[in-house]
GUKEPA-422429 format. One record per residue: x, y, z of N, C-alpha, C in turn. Coordinates in steps of 0.2 Angstrom, whole numbers, plus 5000, padded with zeros to 4 digits. Example, Ala and Ser with C-alpha at 12.3 -4.5 7.8 and 13.67 -1.06 7.14 Angstrom:
<nodes>
506649725039506249785039506649845039506449895035506849955036506450005039
</nodes>
This chain:
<nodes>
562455665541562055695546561455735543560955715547560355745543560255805545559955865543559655935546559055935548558955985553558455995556557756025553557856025547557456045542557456005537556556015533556555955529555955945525555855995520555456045513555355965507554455935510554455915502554155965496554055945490553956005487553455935481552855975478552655945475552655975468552855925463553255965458552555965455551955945456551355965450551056005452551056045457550756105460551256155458550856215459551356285456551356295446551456345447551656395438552056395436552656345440553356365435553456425436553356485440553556515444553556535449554056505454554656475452554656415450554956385449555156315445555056265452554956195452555056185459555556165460556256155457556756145455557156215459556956275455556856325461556956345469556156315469556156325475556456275478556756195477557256155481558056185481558156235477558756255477558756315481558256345482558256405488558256355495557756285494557756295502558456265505558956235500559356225501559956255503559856325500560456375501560456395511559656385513559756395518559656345524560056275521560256225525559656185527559256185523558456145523558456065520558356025520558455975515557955955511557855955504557455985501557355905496556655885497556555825490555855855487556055835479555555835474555055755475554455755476554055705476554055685468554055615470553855565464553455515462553055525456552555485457552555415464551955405465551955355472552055345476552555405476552755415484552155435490552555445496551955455501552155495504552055555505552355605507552155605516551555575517551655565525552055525528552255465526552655425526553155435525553455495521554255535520554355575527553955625527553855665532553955635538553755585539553855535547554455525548554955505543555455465543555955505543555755565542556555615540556755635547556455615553556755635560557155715561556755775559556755825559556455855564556655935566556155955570555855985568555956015559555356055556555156035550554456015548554355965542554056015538554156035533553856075525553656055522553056075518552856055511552556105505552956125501552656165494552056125491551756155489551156125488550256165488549656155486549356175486548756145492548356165494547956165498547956075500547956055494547555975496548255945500548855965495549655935497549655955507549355985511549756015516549555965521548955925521548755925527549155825529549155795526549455735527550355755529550655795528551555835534551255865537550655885538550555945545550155875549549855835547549855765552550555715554550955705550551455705552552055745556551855825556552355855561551955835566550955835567550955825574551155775578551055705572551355645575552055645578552455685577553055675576553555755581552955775584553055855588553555895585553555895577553855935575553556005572553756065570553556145567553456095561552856145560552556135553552756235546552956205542553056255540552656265531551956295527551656315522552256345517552456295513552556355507552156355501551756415498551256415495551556405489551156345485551356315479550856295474550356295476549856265472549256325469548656345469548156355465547856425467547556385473547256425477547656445484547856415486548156405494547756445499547456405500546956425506547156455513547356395514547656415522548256435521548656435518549056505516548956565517548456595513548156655512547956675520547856625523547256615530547856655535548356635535548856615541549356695538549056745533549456785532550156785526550056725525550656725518550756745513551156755509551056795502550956735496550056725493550156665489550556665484550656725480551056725476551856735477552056715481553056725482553056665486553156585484553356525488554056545490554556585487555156585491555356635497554456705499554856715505554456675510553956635508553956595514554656535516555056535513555656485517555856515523555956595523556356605530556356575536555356555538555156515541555556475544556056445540556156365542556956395544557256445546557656455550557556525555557056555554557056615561556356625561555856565558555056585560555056565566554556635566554056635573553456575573553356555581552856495581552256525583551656495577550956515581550656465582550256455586549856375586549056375585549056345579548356365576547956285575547456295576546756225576546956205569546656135570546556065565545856045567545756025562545055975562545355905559544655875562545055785560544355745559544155735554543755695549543955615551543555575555543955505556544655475558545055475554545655465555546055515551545755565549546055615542546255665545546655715546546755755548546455845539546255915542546155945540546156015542546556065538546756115537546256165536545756155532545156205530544656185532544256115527543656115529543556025524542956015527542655965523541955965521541855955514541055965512541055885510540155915509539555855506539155885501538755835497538555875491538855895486538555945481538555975475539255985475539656025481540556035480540755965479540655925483541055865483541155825476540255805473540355795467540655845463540655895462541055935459541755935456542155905463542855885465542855825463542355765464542555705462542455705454542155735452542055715444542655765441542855825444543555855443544155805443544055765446544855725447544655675442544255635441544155615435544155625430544155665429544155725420544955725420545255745427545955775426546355705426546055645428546455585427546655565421546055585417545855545409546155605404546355665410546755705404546555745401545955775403545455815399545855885402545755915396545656005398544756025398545256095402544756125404543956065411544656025416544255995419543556015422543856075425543456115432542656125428542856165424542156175416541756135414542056055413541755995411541455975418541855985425541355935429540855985432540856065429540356075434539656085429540056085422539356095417538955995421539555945422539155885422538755865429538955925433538555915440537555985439537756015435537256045432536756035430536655975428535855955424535455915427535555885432535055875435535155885444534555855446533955885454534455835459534855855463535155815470534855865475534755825483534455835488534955785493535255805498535755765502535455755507535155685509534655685515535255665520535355675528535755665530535555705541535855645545535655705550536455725553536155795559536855795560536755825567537255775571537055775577536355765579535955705576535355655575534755705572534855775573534355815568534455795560533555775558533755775551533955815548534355825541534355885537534355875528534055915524533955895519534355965516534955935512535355985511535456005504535956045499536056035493536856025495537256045500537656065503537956075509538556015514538556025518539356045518539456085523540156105523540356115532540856085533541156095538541956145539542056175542542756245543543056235545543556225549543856215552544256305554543856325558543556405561543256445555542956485559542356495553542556535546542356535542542356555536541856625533541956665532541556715528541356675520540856665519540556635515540256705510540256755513539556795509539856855507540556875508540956915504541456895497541756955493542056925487542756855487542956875494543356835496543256785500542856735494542556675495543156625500542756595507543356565511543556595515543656655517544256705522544056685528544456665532544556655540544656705540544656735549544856785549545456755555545456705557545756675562545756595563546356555566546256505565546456465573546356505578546456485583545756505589545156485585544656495590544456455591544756395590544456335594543756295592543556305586542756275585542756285578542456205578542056205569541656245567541456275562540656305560540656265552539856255554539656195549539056235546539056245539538456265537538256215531537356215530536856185527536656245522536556205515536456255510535856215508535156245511534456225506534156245502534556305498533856355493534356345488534056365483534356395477535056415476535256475480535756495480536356495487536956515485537356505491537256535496536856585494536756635501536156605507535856565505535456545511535856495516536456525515536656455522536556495529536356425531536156415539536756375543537056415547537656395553537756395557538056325561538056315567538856315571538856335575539656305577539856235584540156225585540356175589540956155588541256105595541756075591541755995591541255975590541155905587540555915583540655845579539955845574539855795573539455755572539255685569538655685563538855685558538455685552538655615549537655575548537655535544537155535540537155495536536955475527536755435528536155415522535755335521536055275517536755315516537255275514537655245517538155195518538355165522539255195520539455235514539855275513539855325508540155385510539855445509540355475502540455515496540955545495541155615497541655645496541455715501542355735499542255815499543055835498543255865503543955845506544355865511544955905506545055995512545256025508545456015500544656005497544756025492545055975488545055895492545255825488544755785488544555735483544255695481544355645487543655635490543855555495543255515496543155465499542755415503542755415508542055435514542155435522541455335521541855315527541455275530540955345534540155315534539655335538539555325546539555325549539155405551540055445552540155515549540555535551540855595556541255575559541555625565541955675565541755715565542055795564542255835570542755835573543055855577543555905577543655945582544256015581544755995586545356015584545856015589546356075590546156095594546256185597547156175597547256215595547956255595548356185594548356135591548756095590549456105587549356125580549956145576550256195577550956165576551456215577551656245571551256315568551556355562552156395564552456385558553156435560553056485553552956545554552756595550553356625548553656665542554256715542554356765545554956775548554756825553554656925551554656905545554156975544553456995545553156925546552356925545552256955553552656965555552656985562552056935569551956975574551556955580551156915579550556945575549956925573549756915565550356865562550356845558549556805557549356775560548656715560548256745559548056795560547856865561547556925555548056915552548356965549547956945541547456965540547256925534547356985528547856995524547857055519547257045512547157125513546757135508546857095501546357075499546257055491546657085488547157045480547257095478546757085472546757105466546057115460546457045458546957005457546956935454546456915458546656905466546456865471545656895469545356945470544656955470544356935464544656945458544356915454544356845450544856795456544756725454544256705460544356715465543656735470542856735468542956785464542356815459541956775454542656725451542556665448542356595449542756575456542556525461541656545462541656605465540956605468540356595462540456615456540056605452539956545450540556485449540556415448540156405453540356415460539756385465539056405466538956475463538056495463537756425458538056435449537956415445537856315449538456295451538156215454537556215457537456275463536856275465536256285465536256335459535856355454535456285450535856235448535656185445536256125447535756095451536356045457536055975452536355935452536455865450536055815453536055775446535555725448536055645453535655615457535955565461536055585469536255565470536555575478537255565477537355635475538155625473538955605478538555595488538955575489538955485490538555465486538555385490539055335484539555315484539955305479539655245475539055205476538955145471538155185473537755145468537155155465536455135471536955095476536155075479536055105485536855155487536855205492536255245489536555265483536255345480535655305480535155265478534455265479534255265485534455235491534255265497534255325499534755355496534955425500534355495495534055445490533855505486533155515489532755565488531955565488531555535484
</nodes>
């Protein structure tokens, strides 16, 4: 007999504390059914199949959003436990990024809040999707980290540094000439330490900002909850939270108000989505670091059209 509960855990994400091994053994003390992924496995496709009413996955930022598309296909609670790096929408939704094992409570006495997605084509998203300089950034990051290199993050942003990118592109048929475009999925404070912070995840509406100058402080933003952004490409590259991908053009960015069902621990109390805790000095100062890799990309952004993934996109998309 299966349980009602049903925790993947991604055993390449996290510090080894706790172990993921660990955390499968916590989730299982409290009656949760717990698998460690393995190479080539599908975690959306595990997630569908376990006929649960509450789907989990340890994991970092990129790990979340393909089981939290499956719980909504599947009208099950979605449950975060923060395992990976950064954990964005963890942090977002009030959790503790560094303790993945008190978020399990969740998955036997959490409280439900229902908080927005956004959906890129057929993709579903948690944080946010960019274009430009970040994208490249991520896509030559995964590359580095394929072939095994250390110190990837360092190598791909010294190689997005040296030369001149300008991302021609419209959006919602306005042209826009950009170095950077990013979409939220609710809006983000861009211009404090705490590079990212929502303050909330259930207003209902994208905020999409354009970065034209020099630095990241010149962003100009709009909100809605649709977007149609296209390129003189006929496919684009671009990171969704924070994963290396390929969009077919023109693409469609859309929000979908309080869809997911988060089940929070019940000590994060009422207003858990809400509740965004102060920075601690790790948290601010990896922040602090983050922000600086990003001035420094846009300080001195790359040469090509970094999002068109063969060479005759990037000559038409360039100046």
């Amino acid at each position: 007999m299966r349980t009602q509960a049903f925790l993947l855990i991604n055993p390449r994400s996290g510090d080894d504390s706790p172990t993921p091994d660990e955390v499968a053994d916590a989730a299982r003390a409290l009656g949760v059914e717990a698998h460690l992924l393995r190479t080539g496995e599908d975690p959306a496709a595990l997630a569908r199949a376990a006929g649960t009413r509450i789907l989990g996955i340890a994991g970092g930022d990129g790990s979340l959003a393909a089981v939290a598309a499956a719980a909504l296909e599947t009208d099950a609670a979605f449950v975060c436990v923060p395992f990976g790096t950064r954990n964005h929408f963890a942090r977002d939704v009030g959790l503790d990024r560094d303790d993945p094992l008190a978020a399990l409570p969740a998955f036997v006495d959490g409280i439900e809040r229902r908080v927005d997605v956004g959906r890129v084509g057929d993709r579903l998203f948690l944080n946010n999707v960019s274009l430009g300089i970040y994208a490249r950034l991520v896509h030559r990051r995964e590359r580095r980290r394929r072939r095994g290199e250390a110190l990837a993050r360092l190598k791909a942003l010294a190689a997005v540094a040296r030369h001149h990118h300008t991302l021609h592109a419209t959006i919602d048929g306005e042209p826009v000439r950009a170095r950077a475009i990013f979409v939220g999925n609710n809006a983000y404070d861009l211009s404090l330490f705490t590079v990212g912070a929502r303050e909330q995840l259930d207003a209902g509406e994208l905020s999409l900002w354009t970065a034209a100058g020099w630095l990241p402080t010149s962003w100009e933003q709009r909100t809605g909850t649709r977007f149609r952004i296209d390129t003189r490409g006929a496919r684009v590259r671009a990171a969704i939270d924070g994963e290396p991908v390929v969009l077919d053009t023109p693409i469609e960015v859309e929000i979908r108000p309080r869809a997911l069902r988060l089940l929070v621990p019940p000590e994060r109390g009422d207003d858990a989505v809400h509740d965004n805790p102060e920075a601690t000095e790790d948290e601010q100062e990896q922040a602090q670091t983050g922000r600086y890799d990003e001035e420094e990309s846009m300080r001195y952004p790359s040469e090509g059209q970094p999002d068109a993934p063969d060479r005759a996109d990037e000559q038409r998309a360039e100046e």
